[in-house]
PQR file with spaces between the fields and no chain letter, atoms N, CA, C, O and H, PARSE charges and radii, in Angstrom:
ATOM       1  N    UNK     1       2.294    3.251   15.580 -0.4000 1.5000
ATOM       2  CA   UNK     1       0.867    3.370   15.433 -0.0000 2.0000
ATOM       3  C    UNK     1       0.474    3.811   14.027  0.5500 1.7000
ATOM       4  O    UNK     1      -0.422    3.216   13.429 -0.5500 1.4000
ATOM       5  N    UNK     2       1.120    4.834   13.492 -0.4000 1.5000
ATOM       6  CA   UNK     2       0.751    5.523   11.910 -0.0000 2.0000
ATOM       7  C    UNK     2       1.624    4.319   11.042  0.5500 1.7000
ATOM       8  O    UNK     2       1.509    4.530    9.835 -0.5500 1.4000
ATOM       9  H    UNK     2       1.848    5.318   13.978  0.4000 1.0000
ATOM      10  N    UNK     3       2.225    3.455   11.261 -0.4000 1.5000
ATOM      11  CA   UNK     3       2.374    2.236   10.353 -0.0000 2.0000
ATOM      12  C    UNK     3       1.484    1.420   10.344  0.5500 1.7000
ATOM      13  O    UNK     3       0.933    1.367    9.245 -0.5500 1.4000
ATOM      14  H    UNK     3       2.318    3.284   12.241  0.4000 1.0000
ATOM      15  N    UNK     4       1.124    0.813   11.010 -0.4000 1.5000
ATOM      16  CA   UNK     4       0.090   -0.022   11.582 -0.0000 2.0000
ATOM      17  C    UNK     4      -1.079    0.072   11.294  0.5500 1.7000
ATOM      18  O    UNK     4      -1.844   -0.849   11.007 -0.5500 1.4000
ATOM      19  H    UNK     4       1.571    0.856   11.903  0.4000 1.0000
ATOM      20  N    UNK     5      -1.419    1.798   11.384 -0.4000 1.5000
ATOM      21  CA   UNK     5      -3.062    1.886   10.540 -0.0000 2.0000
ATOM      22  C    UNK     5      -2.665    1.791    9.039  0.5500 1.7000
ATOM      23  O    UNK     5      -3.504    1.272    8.301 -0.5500 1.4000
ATOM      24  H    UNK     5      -0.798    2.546   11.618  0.4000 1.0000
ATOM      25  N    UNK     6      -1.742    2.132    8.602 -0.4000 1.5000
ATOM      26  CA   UNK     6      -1.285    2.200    6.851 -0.0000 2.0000
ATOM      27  C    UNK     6      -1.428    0.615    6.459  0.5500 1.7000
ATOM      28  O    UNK     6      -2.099    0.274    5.485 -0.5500 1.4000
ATOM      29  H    UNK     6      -1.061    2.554    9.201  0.4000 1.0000
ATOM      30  N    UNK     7      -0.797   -0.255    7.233 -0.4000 1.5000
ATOM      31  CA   UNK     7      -0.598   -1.798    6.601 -0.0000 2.0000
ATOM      32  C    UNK     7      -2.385   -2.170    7.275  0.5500 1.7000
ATOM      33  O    UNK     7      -3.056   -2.656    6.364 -0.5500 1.4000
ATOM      34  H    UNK     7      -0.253    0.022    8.025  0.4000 1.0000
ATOM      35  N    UNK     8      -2.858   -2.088    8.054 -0.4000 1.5000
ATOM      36  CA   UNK     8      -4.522   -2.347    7.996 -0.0000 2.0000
ATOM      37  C    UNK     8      -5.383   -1.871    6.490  0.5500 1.7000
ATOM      38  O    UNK     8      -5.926   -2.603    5.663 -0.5500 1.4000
ATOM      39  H    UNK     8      -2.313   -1.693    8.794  0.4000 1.0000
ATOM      40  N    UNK     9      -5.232   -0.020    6.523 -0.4000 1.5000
ATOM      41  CA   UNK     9      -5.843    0.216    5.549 -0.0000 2.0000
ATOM      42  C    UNK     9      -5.589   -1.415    4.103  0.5500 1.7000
ATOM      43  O    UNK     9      -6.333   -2.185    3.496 -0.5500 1.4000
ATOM      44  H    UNK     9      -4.790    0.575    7.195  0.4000 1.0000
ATOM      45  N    UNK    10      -4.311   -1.187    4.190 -0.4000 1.5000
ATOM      46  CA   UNK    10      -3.741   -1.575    2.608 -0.0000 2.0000
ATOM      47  C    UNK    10      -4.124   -3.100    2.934  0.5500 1.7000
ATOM      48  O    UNK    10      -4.339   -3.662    1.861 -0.5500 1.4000
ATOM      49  H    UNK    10      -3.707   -0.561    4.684  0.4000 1.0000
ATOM      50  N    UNK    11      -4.287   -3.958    3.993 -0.4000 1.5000
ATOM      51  CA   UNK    11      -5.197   -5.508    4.216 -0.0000 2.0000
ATOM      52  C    UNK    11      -6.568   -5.548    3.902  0.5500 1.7000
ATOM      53  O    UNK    11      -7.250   -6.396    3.326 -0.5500 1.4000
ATOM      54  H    UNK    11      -4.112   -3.501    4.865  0.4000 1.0000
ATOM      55  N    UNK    12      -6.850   -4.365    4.442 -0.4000 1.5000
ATOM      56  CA   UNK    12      -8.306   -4.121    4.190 -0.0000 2.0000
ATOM      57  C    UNK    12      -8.957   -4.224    2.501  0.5500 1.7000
ATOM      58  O    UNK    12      -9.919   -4.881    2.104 -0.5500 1.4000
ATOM      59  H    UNK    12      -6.296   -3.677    4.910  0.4000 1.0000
ATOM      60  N    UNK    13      -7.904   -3.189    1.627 -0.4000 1.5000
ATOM      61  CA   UNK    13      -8.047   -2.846    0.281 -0.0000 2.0000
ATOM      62  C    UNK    13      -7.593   -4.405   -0.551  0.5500 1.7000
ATOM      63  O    UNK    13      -8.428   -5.040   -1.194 -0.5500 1.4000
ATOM      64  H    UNK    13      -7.123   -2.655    1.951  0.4000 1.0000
ATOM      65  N    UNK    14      -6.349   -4.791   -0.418 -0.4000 1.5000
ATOM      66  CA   UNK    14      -5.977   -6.062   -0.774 -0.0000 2.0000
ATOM      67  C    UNK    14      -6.361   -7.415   -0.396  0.5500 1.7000
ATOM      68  O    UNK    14      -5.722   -8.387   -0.801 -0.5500 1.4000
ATOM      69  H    UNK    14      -5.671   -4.275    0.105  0.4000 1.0000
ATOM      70  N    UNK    15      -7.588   -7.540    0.520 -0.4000 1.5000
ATOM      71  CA   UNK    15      -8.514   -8.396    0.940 -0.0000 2.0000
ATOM      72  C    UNK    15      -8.976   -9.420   -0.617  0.5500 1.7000
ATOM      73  O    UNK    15      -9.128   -8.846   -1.695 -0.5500 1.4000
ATOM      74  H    UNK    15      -8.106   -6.751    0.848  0.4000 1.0000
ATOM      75  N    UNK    16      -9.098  -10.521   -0.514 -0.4000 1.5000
ATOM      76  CA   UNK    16      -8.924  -11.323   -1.566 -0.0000 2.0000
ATOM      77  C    UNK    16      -8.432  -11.795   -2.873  0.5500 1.7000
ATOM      78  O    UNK    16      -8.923  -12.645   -3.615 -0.5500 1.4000
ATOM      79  H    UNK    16      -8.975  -10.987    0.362  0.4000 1.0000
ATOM      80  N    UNK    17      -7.034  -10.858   -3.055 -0.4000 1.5000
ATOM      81  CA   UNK    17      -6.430  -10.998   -3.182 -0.0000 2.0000
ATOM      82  C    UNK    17      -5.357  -12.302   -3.632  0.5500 1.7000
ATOM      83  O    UNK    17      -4.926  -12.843   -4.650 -0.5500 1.4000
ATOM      84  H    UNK    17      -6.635  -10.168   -2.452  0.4000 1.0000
ATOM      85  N    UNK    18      -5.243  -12.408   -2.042 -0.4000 1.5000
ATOM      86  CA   UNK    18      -4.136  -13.269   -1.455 -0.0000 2.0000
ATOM      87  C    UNK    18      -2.951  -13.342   -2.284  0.5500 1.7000
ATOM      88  O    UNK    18      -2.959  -14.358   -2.979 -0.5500 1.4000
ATOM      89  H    UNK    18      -5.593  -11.969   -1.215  0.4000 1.0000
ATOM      90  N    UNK    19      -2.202  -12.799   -2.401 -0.4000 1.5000
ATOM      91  CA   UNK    19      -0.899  -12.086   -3.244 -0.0000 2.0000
ATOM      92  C    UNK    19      -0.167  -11.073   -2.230  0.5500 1.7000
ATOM      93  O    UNK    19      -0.643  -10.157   -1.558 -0.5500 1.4000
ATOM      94  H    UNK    19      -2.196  -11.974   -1.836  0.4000 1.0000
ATOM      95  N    UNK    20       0.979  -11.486   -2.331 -0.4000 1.5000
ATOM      96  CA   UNK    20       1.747  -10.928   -1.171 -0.0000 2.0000
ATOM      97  C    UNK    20       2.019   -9.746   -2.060  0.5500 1.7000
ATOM      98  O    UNK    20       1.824   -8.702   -1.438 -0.5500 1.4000
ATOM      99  H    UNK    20       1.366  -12.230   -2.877  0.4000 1.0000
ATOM     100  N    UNK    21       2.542   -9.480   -3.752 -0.4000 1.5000
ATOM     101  CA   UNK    21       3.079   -8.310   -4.139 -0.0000 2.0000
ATOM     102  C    UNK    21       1.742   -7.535   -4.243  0.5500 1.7000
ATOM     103  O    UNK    21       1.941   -6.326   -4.121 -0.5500 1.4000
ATOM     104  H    UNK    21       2.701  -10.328   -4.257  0.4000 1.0000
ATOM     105  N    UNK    22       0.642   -7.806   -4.403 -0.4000 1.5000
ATOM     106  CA   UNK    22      -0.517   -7.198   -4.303 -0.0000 2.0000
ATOM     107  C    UNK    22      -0.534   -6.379   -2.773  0.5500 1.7000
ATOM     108  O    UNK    22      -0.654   -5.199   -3.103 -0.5500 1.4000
ATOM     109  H    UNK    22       0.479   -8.788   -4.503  0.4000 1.0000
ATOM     110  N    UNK    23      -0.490   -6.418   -1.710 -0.4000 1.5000
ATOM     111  CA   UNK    23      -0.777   -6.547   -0.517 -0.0000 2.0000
ATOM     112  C    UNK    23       0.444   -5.354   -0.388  0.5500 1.7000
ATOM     113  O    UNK    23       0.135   -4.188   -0.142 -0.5500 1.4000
ATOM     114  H    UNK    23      -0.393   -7.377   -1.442  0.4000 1.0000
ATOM     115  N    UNK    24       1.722   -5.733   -0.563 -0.4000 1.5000
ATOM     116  CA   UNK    24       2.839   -3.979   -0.959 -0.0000 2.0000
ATOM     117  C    UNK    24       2.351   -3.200   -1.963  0.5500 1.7000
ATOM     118  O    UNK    24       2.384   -1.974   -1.860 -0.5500 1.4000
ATOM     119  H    UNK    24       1.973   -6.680   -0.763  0.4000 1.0000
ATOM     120  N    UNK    25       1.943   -3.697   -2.833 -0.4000 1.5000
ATOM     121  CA   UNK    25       1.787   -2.401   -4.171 -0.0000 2.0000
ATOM     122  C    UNK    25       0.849   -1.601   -2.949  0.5500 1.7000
ATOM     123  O    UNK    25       1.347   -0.621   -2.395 -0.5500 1.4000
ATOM     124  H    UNK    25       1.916   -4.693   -2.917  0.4000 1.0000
ATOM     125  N    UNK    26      -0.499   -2.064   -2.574 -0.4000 1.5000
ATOM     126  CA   UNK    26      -1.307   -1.467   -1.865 -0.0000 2.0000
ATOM     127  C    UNK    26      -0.997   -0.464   -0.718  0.5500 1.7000
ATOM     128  O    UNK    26      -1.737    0.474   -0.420 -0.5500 1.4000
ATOM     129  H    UNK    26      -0.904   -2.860   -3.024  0.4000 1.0000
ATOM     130  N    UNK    27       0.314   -0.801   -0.039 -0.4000 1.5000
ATOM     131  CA   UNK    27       1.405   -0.274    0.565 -0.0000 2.0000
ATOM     132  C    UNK    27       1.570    0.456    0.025  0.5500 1.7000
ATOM     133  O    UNK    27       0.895    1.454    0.279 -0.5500 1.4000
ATOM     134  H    UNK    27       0.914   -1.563   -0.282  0.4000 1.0000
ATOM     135  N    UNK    28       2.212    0.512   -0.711 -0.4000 1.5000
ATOM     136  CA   UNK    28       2.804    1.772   -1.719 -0.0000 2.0000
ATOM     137  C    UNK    28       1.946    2.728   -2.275  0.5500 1.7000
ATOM     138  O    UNK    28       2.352    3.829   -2.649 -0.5500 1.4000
ATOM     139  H    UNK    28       2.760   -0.299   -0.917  0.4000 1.0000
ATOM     140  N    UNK    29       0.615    2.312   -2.360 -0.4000 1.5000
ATOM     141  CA   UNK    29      -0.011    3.579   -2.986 -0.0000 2.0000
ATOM     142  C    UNK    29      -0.794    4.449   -1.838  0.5500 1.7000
ATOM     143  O    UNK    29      -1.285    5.568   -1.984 -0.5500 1.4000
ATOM     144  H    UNK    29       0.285    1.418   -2.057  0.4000 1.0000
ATOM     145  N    UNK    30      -0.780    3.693   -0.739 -0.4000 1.5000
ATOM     146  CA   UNK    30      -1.383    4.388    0.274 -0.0000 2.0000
ATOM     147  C    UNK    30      -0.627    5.124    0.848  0.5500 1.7000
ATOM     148  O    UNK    30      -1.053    6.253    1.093 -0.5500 1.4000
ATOM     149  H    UNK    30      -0.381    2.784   -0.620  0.4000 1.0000
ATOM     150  N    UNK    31       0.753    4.771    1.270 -0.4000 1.5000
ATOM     151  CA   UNK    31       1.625    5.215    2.173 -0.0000 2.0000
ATOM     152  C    UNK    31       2.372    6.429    1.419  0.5500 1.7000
ATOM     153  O    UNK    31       2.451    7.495    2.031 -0.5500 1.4000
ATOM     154  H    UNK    31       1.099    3.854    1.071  0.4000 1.0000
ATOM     155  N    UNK    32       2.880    6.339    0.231 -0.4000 1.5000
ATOM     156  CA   UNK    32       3.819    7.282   -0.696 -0.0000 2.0000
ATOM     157  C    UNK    32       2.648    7.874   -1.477  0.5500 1.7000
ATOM     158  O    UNK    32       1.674    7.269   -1.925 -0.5500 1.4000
ATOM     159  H    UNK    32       2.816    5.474   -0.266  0.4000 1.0000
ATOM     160  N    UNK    33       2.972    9.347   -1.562 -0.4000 1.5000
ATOM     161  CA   UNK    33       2.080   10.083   -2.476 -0.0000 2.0000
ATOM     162  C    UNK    33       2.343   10.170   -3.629  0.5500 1.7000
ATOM     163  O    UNK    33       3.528   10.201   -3.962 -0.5500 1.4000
ATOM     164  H    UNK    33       3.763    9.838   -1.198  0.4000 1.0000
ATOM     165  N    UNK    34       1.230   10.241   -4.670 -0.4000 1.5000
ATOM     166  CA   UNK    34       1.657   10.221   -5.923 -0.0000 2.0000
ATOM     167  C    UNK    34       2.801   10.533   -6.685  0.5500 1.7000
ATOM     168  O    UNK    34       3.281    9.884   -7.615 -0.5500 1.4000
ATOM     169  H    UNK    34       0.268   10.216   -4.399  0.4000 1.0000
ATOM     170  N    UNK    35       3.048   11.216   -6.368 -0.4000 1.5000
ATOM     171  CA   UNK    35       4.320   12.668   -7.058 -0.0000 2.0000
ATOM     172  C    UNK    35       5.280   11.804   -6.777  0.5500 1.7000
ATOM     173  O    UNK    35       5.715   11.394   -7.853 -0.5500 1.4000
ATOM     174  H    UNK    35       2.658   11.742   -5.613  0.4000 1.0000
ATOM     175  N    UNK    36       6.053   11.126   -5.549 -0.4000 1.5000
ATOM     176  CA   UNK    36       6.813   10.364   -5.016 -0.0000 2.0000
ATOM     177  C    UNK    36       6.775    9.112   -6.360  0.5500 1.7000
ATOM     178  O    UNK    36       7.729    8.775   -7.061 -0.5500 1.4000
ATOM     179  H    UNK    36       5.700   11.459   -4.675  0.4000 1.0000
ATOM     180  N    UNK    37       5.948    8.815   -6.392 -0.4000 1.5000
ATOM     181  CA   UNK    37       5.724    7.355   -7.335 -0.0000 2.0000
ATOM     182  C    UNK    37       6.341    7.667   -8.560  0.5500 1.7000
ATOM     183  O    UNK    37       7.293    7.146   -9.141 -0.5500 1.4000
ATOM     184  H    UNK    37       5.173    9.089   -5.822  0.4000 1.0000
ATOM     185  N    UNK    38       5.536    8.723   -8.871 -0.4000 1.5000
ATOM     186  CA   UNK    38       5.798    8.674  -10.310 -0.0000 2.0000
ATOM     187  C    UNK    38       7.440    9.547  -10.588  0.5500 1.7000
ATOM     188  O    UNK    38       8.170    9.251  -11.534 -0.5500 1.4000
ATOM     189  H    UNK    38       4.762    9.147   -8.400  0.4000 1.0000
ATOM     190  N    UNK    39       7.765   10.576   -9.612 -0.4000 1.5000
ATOM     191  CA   UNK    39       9.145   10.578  -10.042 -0.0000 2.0000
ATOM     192  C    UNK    39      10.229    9.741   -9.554  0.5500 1.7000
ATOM     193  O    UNK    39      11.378   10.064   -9.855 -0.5500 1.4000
ATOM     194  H    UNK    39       7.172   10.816   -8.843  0.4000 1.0000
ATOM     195  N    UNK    40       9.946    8.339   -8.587 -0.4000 1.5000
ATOM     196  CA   UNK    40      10.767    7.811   -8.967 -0.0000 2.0000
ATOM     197  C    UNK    40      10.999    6.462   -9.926  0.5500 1.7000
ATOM     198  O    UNK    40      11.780    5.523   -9.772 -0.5500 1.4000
ATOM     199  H    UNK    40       9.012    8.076   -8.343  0.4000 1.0000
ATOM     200  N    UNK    41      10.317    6.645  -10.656 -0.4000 1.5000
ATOM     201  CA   UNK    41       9.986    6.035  -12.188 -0.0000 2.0000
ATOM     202  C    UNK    41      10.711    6.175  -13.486  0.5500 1.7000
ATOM     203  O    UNK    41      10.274    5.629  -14.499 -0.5500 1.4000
ATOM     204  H    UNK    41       9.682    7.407  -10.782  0.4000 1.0000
């Protein structure tokens, strides 16, 4: 269920788009918190 609303939110945000790596990045910034991102960079 808490996946499921995460990949909606991130369809919702990546809505016209139509880019599949668009549609994960959006994934990724919703789901992983900042701090996460940037240290593993």
């Amino acid at each position: 269920e808490a996946l499921n609303g995460i990949f909606k939110a991130a369809r919702a945000r990546a809505r016209g788009y139509r880019n599949v790596d668009t549609f994960i990045t959006m994934i990724y910034l919703i789901a992983a918190p900042l701090g996460k991102l940037i240290n593993s960079t």
